[in-house]
Residue, then its C-alpha position, 0 to 999 in steps of 0.5 A: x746597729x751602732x757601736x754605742x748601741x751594741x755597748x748599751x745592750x751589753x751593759x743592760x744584759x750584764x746587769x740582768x743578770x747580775x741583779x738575778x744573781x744578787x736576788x738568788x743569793x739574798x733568798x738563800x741567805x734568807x732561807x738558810x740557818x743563822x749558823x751556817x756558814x755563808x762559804x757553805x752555803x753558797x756551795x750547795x746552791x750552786x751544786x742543787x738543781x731547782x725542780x719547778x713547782x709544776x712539770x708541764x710534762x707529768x701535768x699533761x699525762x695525768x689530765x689525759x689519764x682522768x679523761x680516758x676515765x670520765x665515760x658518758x653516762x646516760x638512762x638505761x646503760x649498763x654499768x660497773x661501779x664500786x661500792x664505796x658507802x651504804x649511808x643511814x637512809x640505806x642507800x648505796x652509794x656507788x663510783x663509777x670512775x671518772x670521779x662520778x658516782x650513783x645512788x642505789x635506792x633500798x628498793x633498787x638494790x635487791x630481788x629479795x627482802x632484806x633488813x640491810x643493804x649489808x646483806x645484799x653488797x659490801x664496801x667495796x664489792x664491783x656490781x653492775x648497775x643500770x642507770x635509771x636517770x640522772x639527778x640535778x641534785x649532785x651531793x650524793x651522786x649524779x645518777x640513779x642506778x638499780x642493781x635489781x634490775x640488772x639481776x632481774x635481766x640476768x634471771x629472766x635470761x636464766x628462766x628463759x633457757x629454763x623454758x627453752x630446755x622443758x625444765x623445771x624451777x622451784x618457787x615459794x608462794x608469795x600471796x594470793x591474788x584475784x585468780x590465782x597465786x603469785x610466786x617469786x621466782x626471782x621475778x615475779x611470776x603468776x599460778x592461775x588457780x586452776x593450774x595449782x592441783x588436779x583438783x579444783x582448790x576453793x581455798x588457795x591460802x593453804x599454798x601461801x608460804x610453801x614452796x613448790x615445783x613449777x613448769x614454765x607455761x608461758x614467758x615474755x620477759x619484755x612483757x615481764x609475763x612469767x605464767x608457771x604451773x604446779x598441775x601439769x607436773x603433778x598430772x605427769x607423776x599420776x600418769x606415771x604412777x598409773x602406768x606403773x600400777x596398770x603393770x602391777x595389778x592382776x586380776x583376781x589378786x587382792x589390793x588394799x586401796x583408799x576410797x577417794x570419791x563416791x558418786x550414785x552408780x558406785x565408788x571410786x578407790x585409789x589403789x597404787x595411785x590408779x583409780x578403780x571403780x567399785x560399782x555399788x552392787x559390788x560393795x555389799x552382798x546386801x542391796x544399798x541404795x547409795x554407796x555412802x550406806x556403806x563407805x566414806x570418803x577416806x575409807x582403807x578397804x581391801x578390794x579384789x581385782x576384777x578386770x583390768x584395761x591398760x589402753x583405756x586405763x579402767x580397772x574394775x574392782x569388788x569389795x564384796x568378794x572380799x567378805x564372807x558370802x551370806x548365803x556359806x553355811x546359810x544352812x546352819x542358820x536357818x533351818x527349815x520349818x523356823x520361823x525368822x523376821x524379816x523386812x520387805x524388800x520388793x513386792x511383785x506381781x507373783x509374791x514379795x522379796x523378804x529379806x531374812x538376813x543381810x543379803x539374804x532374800x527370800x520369796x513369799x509366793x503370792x499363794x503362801x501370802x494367806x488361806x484366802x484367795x488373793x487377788x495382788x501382793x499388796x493387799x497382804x503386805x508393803x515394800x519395808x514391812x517387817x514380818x514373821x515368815x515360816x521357813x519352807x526351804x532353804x537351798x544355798x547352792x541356788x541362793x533360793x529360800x521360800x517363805x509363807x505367810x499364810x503358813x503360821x495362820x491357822x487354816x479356817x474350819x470349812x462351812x456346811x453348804x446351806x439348803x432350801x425348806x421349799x425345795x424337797x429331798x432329790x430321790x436316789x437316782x439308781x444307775x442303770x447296769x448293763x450287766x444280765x441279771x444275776x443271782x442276787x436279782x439286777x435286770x438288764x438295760x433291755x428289760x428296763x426299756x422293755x418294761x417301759x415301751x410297754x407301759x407307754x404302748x398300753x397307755x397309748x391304747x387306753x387312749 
């Protein structure tokens, strides 16, 4: 480079430089007050130090920390995010960093009724959510989330280990569905109607709105398949309650109990939460054709003890023993010779059974039936006749009593036997006596055949 070059270079650097101070000073002058003086002022702006307007360093630093924050959010991963507003139409709007945010819908809030989004999160609260997809409409957020879904995950673990560990839940019933019961266990769980009692249940509303114990029977939570049942733990309590019972009772000891059903060959009585039978000719000392004669469904009687098997849990139990006999101080109450009404409760081949009081039978032999000759029972009387009977005897020890018909008749005047006109009167035929003669002038048996050999003899020779 030539000197004049080099000259001209320096004389166009001296006045940049010069220029940019003159503008410096202009821009101060123009942003400094009317009465500050210029001296001062010119001071201070060589004394300040001039900030840029934007540090490429910090800018840098603060791109790289909103970027760590943005996370890739796709359907179906599980999230954390705040609350940050619940608008007028209840849903919940959520941050999810990175400046994105989510919608929650009223129905994918919550597992369990509400009125407002407020009973179930706060502004500010952290929940966890799972993205359900994502919307084109980005107003009110980019995605859909559910809370619900996320609690359901969690009991779904929880009723699992429940399962697992043989435990129980409790559960309100819900409403009743075709087959049985549906409850909310969180979930939403299902009691098939023949799992709800021990007992079959015709009407299943009376379980709607009450709460109950449940044992898990099956479970499938990807299936969302939760099967719950009420009968099987009640049937463990009555088992319990039965053993303690069986323990309890001792033959021959009087109980008191509930009759719970009633069938042909007797009753069934609850007696300390074991079922015993009562059979029907040990409920009355009378005979009754049906149970029902004499016992309701419901019933409190005092049973006594008759037998009891612990392996094959039966007991056997009698009310009549409990009740004072027919036959104590029958004695006192029918005397022999009386005469009592009574009602024909069977008629055999030898007589008829006549019942003269309750549980009380006495026979009427068939010869004790009438004064004539009677060829069968029923020709004299029928089964559920009501008769007078005379008393014959009475013997309680033997539980006997017999009767007669035929005794409170009076017996016919005999008739004179009828004889013939035509047949003449039969002479006296004079026995003959094998004793001698004796004084009062009897003959011997050889004299009377003597005399009549000899007539026969003379006869013989006339001839």
């Amino acid at each position: 480079m030539t000197d004049k070059e080099n000259m001209n270079e320096e004389v166009e650097n001296n006045t940049t430089e010069q220029e940019a101070q003159e503008v410096a000073e202009n821009q101060v002058v123009v942003n400094t007050p009317a009465n500050t003086d210029p001296e001062d002022v010119k001071a201070e702006n060589e004394n300040a130090q001039v900030q840029p307007a934007i540090d490429s360093d910090s800018d840098a630093e603060s791109m790289s920390d909103v970027l760590r924050d943005v996370v890739d959010i796709a359907p179906g991963d599980l999230v954390q995010g705040e609350v940050l507003v619940i608008d007028n139409d209840k849903q919940v709007i959520v941050g999810l960093g990175g400046g994105q945010e989510g919608i929650i819908p009223p129905r994918e809030l919550s597992t369990e009724r509400f009125d407002h989004p407020s009973e179930i999160v706060k502004v500010g609260d952290v929940i966890d959510v799972v993205v359900l997809r994502d919307v084109k409409d980005k107003e009110q957020g980019s995605f859909v989330l559910s809370k619900k879904r996320v609690d359901q995950r969690k009991v779904w673990e929880d009723l699992q280990k429940i399962f697992d560990n043989g435990e129980t839940i409790d559960a309100p019933v819900t409403r009743v569905v075709k087959g049985g019961l549906t409850v909310d266990a969180g979930v939403r769980g299902f009691v098939p109607a023949s799992q709800m009692d021990v007992q079959y249940i015709s009407d299943l509303n009376q379980f709607e709105g009450n709460t109950y114990t449940f044992k898990i029977l099956e479970i499938d939570p990807n299936e969302r398949q939760l099967i719950l049942s009420r009968k099987v733990l009640l049937e463990a309590e009555q088992s319990k309650e039965r053993e303690a019972a069986l323990e309890s009772l001792e033959v021959g000891s009087t109980v008191k109990g509930t009759v719970v059903r009633l069938t042909n060959f007797g009753a069934f009585v609850n007696v300390g939460g074991v079922d015993g039978l009562v059979h029907i000719s040990e409920i009355s000392h009378e005979r009754i054709g049906h149970p029902k004669e004499k016992l309701s469904t419901g019933d409190e009687v005092e049973v006594k003890v008759l037998s009891v098997d612990k392996e094959q849990e039966r007991i056997s139990l009698s009310i009549k023993d409990n009740l004072p006999g027919p036959w104590d101080n029958l004695e006192e109450e029918i005397h022999v010779g009386s005469v009592v009404k009574g009602k024909v409760k069977r008629v055999t081949d030898f007589g008829a059974f006549v019942e003269v009081k309750p549980g009380v039978e006495g026979l009427v032999h068939i010869s004790e039936m009438a004064h004539k000759h009677v060829e069968t029972p029923h020709e004299v009387v029928a089964k559920d006749e009501e008769i007078d009977v005379k008393v014959l005897s009475v013997s309680p020890a033997e539980e006997r009593i017999s009767l007669s018909i035929k005794a409170l008749e009076d017996a016919p005047e005999p008739q004179p036997k009828e004889t013939s006109k035509k047949s003449a009167p039969k002479a006296e035929i004079k026995q003959p006596s094998l004793r001698d003669e004796d004084e009062d002038g009897s003959f011997t048996l050889g004299d009377q055949i003597g005399d009549q050999l000899s007539s026969f003899m003379n006869n013989d020779d006339e001839e």
